[in-house]
N, C-alpha and C positions, 0 to 999 in steps of 0.2 A: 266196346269202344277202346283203342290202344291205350294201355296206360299214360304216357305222354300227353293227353286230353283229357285223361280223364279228371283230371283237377277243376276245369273249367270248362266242360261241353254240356252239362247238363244249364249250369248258368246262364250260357251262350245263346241255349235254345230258348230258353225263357224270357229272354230280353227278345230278342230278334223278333218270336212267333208272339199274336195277337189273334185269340179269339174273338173276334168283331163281331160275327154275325151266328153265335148258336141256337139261332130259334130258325133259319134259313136251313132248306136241304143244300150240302155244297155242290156245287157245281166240281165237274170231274174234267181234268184236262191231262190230256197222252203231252209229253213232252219226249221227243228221241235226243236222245244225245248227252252223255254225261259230263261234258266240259265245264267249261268257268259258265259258259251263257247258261247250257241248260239246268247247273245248280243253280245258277243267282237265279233264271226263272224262277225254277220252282218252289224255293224260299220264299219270292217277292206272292207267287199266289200261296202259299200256304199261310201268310199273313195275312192277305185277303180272304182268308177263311174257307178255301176252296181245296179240295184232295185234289193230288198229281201221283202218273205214275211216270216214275223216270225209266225209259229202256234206255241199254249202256249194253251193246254189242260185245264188249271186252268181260274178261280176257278170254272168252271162247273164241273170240274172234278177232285178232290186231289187226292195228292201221299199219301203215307202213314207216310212221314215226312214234310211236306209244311202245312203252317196255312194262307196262303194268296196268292190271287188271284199276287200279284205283281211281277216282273219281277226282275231277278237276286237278290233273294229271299235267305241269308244263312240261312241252316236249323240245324249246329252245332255250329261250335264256332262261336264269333265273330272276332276271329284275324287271319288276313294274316301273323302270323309269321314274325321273325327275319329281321330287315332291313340293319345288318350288311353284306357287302363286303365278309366279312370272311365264309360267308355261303353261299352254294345253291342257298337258294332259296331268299337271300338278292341281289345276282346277278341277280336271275329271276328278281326279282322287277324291277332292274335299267335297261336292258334290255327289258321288259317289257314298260317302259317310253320310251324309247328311238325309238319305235316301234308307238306310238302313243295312247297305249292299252286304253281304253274305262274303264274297269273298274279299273287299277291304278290313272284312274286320277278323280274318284267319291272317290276311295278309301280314296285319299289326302284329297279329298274336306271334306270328313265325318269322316275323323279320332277323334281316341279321346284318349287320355294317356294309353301308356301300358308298359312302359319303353322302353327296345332295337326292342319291335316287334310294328308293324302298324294292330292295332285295330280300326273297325269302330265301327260308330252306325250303328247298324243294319239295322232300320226303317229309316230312312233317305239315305242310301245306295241303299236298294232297290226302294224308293220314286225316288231318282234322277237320277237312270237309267232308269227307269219304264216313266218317263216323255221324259228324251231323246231319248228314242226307239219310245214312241209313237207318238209324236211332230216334226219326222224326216219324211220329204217329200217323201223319199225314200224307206221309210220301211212300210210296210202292217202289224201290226198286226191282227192274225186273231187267234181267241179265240175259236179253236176246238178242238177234239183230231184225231191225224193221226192216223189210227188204222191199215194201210198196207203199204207197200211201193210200191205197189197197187193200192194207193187211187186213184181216180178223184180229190181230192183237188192236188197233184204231176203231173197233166198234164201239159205241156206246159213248163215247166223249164229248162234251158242249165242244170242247177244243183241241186240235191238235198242235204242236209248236218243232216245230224241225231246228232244233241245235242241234244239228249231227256235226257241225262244226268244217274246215275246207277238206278235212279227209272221212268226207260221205264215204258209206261203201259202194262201190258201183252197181251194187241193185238199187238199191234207194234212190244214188244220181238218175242213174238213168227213168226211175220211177217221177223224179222229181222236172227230169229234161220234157219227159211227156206230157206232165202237165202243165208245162212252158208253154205247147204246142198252141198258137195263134194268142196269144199275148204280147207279141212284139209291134210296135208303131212301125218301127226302124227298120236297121240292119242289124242282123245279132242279136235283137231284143229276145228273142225265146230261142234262142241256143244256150248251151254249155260255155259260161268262159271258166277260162284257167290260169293262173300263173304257179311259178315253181316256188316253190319256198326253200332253206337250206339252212341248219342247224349247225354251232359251233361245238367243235370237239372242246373236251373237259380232261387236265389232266393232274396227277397225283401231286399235291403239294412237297411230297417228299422229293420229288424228284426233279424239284426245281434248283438250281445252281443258287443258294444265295450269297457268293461269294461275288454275283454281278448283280442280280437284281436286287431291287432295294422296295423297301413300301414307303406309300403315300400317297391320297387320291390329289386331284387336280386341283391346283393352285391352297392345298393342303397337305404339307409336309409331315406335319406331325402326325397324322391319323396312317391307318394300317388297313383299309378296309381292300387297296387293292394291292399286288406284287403287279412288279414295273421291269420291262426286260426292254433298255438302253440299246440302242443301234449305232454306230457310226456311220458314214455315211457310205463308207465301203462295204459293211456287213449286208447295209440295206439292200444294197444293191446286189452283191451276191442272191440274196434271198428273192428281190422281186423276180431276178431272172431265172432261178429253179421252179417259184412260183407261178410265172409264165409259162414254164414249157412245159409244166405237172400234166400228165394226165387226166381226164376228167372223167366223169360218167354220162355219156351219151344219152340223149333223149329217147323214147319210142320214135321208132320209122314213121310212124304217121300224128306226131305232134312238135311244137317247136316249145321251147325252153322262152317264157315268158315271167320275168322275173317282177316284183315289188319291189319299185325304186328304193323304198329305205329300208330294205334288208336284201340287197345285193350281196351276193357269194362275191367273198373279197378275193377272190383273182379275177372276177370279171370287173370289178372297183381298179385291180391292178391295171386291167387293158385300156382305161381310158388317160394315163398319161404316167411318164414316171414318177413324179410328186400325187397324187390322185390319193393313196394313202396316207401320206404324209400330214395331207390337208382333212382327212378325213380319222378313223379308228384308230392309225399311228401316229396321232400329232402328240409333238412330245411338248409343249404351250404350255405352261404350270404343271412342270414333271421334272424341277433341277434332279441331280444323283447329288444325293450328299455325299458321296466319298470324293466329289470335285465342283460341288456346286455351280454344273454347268447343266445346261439342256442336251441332252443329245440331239442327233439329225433324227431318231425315228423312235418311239416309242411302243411296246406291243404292251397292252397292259391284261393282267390276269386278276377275275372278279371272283368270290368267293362262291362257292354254290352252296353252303351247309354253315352252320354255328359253328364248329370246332375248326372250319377251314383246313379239311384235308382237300377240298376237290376246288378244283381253281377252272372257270370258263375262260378262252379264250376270247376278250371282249372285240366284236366285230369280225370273228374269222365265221363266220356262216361261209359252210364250202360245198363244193360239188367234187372236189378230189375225189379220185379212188384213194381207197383208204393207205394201200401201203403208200401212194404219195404222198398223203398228209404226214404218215409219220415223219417222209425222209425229212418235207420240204418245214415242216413245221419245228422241225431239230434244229433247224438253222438256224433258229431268233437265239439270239444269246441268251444264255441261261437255259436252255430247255436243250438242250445238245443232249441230255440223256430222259427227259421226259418220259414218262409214263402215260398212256391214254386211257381213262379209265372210260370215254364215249366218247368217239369219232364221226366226227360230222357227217352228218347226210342230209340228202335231198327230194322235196317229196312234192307232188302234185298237192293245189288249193285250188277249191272249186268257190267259184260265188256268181250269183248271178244280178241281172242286170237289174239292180231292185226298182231306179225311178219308173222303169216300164211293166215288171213283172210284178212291185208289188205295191198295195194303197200304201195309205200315208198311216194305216193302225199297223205295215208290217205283215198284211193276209194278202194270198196268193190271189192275185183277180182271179184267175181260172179256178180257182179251190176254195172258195168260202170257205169258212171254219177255220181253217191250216194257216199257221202265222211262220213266220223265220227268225231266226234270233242269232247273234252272234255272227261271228266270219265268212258263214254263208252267205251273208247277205250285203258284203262288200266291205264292213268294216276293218279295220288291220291291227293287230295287237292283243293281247293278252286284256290289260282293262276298258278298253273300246268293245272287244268283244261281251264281256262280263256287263258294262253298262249297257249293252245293247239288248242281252237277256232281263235285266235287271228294269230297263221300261219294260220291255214288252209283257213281263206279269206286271208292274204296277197297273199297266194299260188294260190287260184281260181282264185281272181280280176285277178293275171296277167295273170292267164293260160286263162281265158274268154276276156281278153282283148287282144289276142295276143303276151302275152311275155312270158316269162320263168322266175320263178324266184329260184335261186338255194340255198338247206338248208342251214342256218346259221352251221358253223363247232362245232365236238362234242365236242371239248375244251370249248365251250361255253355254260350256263345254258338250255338255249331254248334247242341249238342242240343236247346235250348230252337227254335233256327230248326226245326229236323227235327218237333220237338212241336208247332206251330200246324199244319202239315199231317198232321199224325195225330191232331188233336182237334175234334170237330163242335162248331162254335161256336154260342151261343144262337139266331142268329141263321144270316143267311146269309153263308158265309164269303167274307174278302174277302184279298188281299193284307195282306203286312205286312214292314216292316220287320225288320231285328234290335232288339230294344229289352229293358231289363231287364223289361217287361210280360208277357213271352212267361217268364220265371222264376217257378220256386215263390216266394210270396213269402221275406221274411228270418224273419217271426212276432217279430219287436223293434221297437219304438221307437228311430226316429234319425233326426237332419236331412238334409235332401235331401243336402247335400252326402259325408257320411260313410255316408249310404244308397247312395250311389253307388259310393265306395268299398269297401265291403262285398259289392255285389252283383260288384260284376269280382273280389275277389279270392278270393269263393268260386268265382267261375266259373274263374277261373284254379287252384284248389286239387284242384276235381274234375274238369277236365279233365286236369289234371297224372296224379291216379292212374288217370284213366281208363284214357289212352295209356299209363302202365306196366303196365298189365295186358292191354290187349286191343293193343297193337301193338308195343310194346317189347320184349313176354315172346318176341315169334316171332322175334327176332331172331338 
């Protein structure tokens, strides 16, 4: 266990894990995929009293966005977003704790300033899971890659759980396309869908100008958590137009560039209008400069990645630039004119597929008995939507492999309403999604955005509350 854990990982384990059932044989379940879903899995069943072995293709094997061998590894931002009540996915979180989740509570452990949202260190997040997945008596890692659902490494298991997360390897996809093959009602139902995803470049704190940028997050002057690089309105514009005509990286000849509305590569955010940024990652809204106590016309702000704050994310630049054009075009934001990159954006295929038609409502392949999905694969979008998605689907097996039932948390609630966009065929063809109160029955009242918002978390906080007292509290 890295020193840095080692003060608190054996603790960690002891609270988390529950021997429930030691007079039962455990039940043994294959989990693929080392991410946030397939750790929080396999935690959620090693509490349930059941042995997992985790395969984790890396580092024999890279994705095409992963730089390290380590387990629940983020390969874009650093921040789980908003911790406020008033949000989504600020109730996932608290829900999320209240569940026992594996990675909310490295999450805590490794946070580091970011104002209203919970940011870690990155290397230390994956260090401390990485330790307590491997150092758990219950858990097998095993450092392959599954390349069928087929395999001989899949013999023997009550269960299988595919968190290979949206960068499947193309043995597995394609293993995983075939046994789509006649599970579709529709159009597209047992195909491959895809969209692009694209990662923002991080660069050296040192080589930030602070003779222009200044700290302070939004409509919070005195705090430090992010570095703030000011636009005029002619800068701006220089910049959208080199942004514009940047070069970019081409798709494969035989696929199309299909992106995730909220995490749009910001020069395709630039093509929809000249303000489009302004109103979006560059608004400078609760961002005066105190060396003039005005707002500028355009804000780029830079988030920390690490505790000591040398490495600074670009917040909202997810790009598809070829790389030398990121450096030239991304010198141009004031203050970063001699910038250092220490990780240059890229771009990278996410696979997920059509869950209301390919999968039940337990998350198992109709065509595959036994084989469950968990995380990004399975349409949800995000770092902890993915993690809460792994994190039911063991509380759901432990009970269904130990003999019980355990019934979904209701859709007024963050979890449940995530768990009901993949158990409802949309008008449309379905796509990824966020946590958002969208995904809720509505309230049926009259009220302002603000106190709307309100309303919506602290029903969702109300009936999550009775939920868990009746379907997990009563077995205690």
């Amino acid at each position: 266990m890295p020193d840095n854990n080692e003060s608190h990982g054996s603790g960690f384990r002891s609270e988390f894990r529950s021997d429930e059932h030691p007079e039962k044989a455990a039940a043994r379940v294959a989990v693929i995929g080392g991410g946030l879903a397939g750790c929080e899995c396999a935690m959620a069943l090693v509490k349930a009293g059941l042995t997992v072995r985790l395969f984790e293709m890396r580092p024999d094997k890279k994705s095409p966005a992963h730089e390290t061998g380590k387990l629940a590894e983020l390969v874009c931002s650093n921040s789980l977003r908003s911790e406020e009540l008033t949000t989504a996915i600020g109730v996932l979180k608290a829900e999320m704790r209240e569940l026992g989740s594996l990675v909310m509570q490295v999450a805590d452990e490794t946070r580091i300033p970011a104002g209203k949202a919970l940011a870690v260190d990155r290397t230390l997040f994956a260090n401390y899971i990485t330790a307590l997945i491997e150092h758990d008596p219950n858990i097998q890692v095993v450092r392959a890659e599954v390349e069928s659902l087929d395999s001989p490494l899949l013999v023997g298991f009550d269960a299988v759980v595919v968190a290979a997360g949206p960068l499947v390897s193309d043995h597995l996809a394609a293993s995983l396309a075939a046994s789509l093959t006649g599970a579709a009602t529709g159009q597209g139902g047992g195909k491959n869908l895809y969209f692009y995803d694209a990662i923002a470049p991080i660069i050296s704190r040192e080589s930030v100008n602070m003779d222009i940028c200044f700290w302070g997050s939004r409509y919070r002057p005195e705090e430090d958590d992010y570095l703030n690089c000011p636009m005029t309105e002619e800068e701006y514009d220089v910049f959208l137009a080199a942004l514009m005509a940047a070069e970019k990286v081409a798709p494969h000849g035989f696929e199309q560039h299909i992106h995730f509305e909220g995490c749009l590569p910001v020069e395709e955010m630039a093509e929809r209008g000249r303000l489009t940024l302004c109103f979006g990652p560059l608004k400078p809204v609760g961002l005066p400069n105190p060396r003039t106590s005005e707002e500028a016309f355009a804000v780029v702000q830079l988030r920390a990645e690490n505790k000591e704050k040398t490495a600074f994310n670009l917040v909202g630049f997810q790009t598809k630039l070829k790389y030398a054009e990121q450096e030239r075009v991304f010198r141009l934001i004031p203050g970063l004119e001699r910038a250092e990159f220490l990780r240059l954006g890229s771009i990278h295929r996410n696979t997920f597929v059509d869950a209301p038609v390919v999968l039940t409502d337990e998350l198992e392949l109709r065509t595959r008995p036994g084989v469950y999905l968990a995380g990004q694969i399975t349409g949800v979008e995000g770092y902890l939507e993915s993690a809460a998605c792994g994190l039911w689907l063991g509380l759901m097996l432990g009970a269904k492999l130990s003999g019980r039932s355990l019934a979904p948390p209701p859709v007024t609630s963050a979890l449940g309403a995530l768990l009901g966009h993949l158990r409802t065929p949309p008008p449309k063809n379905f796509q990824p999604s966020n946590a958002h109160f969208g995904l809720m029955p509505d309230l049926n009242r009259r009220a302002g955005k603000k106190v709307r918002k309100e309303l919506y978390g602290q029903r969702a906080r109300d009936s999550f509350a009775e939920w868990k007292a009746h379907a997990l509290d009563a077995e205690k």
